[in-house]
N, C-alpha and C positions, 0 to 999 in steps of 0.2 A: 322412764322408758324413752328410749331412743323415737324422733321422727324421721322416719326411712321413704323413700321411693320403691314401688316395689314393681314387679309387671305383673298382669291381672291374665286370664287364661286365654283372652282374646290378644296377647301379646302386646299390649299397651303398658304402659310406665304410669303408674298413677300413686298418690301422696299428696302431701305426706301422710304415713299411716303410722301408727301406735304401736311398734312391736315388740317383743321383750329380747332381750340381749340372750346371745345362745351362751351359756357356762358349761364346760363342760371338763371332766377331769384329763389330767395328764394323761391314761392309760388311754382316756376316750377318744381324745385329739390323738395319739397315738395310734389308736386303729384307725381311725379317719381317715389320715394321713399317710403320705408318703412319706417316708424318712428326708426325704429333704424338701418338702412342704412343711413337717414338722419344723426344721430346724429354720426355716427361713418365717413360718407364721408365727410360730409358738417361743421360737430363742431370737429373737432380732437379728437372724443369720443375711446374707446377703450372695446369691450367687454370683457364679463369676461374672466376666464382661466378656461378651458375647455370645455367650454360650447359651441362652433360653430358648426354648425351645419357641415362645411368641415375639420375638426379637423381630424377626423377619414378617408375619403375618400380615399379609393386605387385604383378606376376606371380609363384607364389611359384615358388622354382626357388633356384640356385648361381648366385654369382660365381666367377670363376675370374681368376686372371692372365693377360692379355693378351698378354702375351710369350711362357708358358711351357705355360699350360694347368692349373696348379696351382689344385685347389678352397681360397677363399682364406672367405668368408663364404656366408650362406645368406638366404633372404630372413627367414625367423623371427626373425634376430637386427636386421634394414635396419629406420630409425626416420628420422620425420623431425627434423629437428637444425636446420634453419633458417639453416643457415650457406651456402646455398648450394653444399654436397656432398655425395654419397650417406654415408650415415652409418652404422654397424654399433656394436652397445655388447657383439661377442663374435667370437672366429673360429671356422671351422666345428672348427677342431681345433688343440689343443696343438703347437706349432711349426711351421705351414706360414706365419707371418707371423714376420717377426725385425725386432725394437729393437734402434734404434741411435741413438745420442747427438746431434744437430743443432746444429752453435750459430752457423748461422748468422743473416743476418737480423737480427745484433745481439740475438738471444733463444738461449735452449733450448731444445728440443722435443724430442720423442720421432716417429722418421722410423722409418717402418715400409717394410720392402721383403719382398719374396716369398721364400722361403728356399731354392726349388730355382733360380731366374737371378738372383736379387739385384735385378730389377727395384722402382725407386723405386714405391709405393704411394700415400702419404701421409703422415700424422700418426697420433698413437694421442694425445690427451688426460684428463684424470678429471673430465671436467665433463659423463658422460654419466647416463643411465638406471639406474635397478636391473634388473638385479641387479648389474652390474657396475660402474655408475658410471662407465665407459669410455668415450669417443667416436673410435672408429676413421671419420679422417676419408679418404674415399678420391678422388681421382679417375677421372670414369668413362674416361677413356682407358684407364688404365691395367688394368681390368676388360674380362671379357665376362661374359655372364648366359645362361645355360642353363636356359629352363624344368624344373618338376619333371620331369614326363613325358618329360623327355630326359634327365636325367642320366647315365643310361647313355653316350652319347653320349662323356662326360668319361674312361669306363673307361681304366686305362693297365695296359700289360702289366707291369707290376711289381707290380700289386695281384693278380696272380694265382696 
């Protein structure tokens, strides 16, 4: 079982916790989902460039995974990258993003998915910011965003 950071009902981030990986079937990610959250978490699909709907976002607050609910980044660490996707150069916490080897596309990359559904994220590259030199490249499908003042909101009973 995966160790997650999770935020607890007083809106705090605490971990690492013990929690079991969500599986669920094709039909059920399918109701879950939006048709193109489906194809960008569950088919390694990739939105356009520029085009996300969190591209632009400056509120400060959590991202979270869109599939699962999983706090993934924070806005502290969101920069602008120019690439045409929301851009983070940190995650909010040690293993709730997991690398994995990509080689398609005729290149290698480094494909980042969520660690509690496996939902596709994006890229993680080293051509970002200090302090990390990181560019976790995401799309906004595959995100939601939680202002500060809600984070509570995010609480899971396993952080308790």
């Amino acid at each position: 079982m995966p160790q997650l950071h999770l935020f607890n009902r007083a809106g705090q981030l605490v971990g690492p916790v013990e929690i079991s990986k969500l599986e669920l079937s094709e039909q059920e990610w399918r109701q879950r989902l939006t048709p193109e959250q489906f194809r960008v978490l569950r088919s390694q699909g990739t939105e356009r460039a520029f085009c996300g709907l969190l591209l632009d976002q400056k509120q400060s607050g959590v991202y979270a995974c869109a599939g699962c609910g999983l706090p993934l980044f924070t806005s502290e660490s969101k920069f602008h990258s120019g690439t045409g996707w929301p851009s983070f150069f940190a995650t909010i916490a040690p293993g709730n993003v997991i690398e994995l080897v990509d080689k398609s596309h005729g290149m290698v990359r480094t494909e980042i998915n969520c660690a509690r559904c496996d939902g596709h994220l994006g890229h993680v590259f080293d051509d970002g910011p200090r302090p990390t030199g990181l560019r976790y490249c995401l799309n906004s499908e595959s995100l939601s965003f939680t202002p500060a003042d809600q984070v509570a909101s995010l609480a899971d009973a396993a952080a308790e």
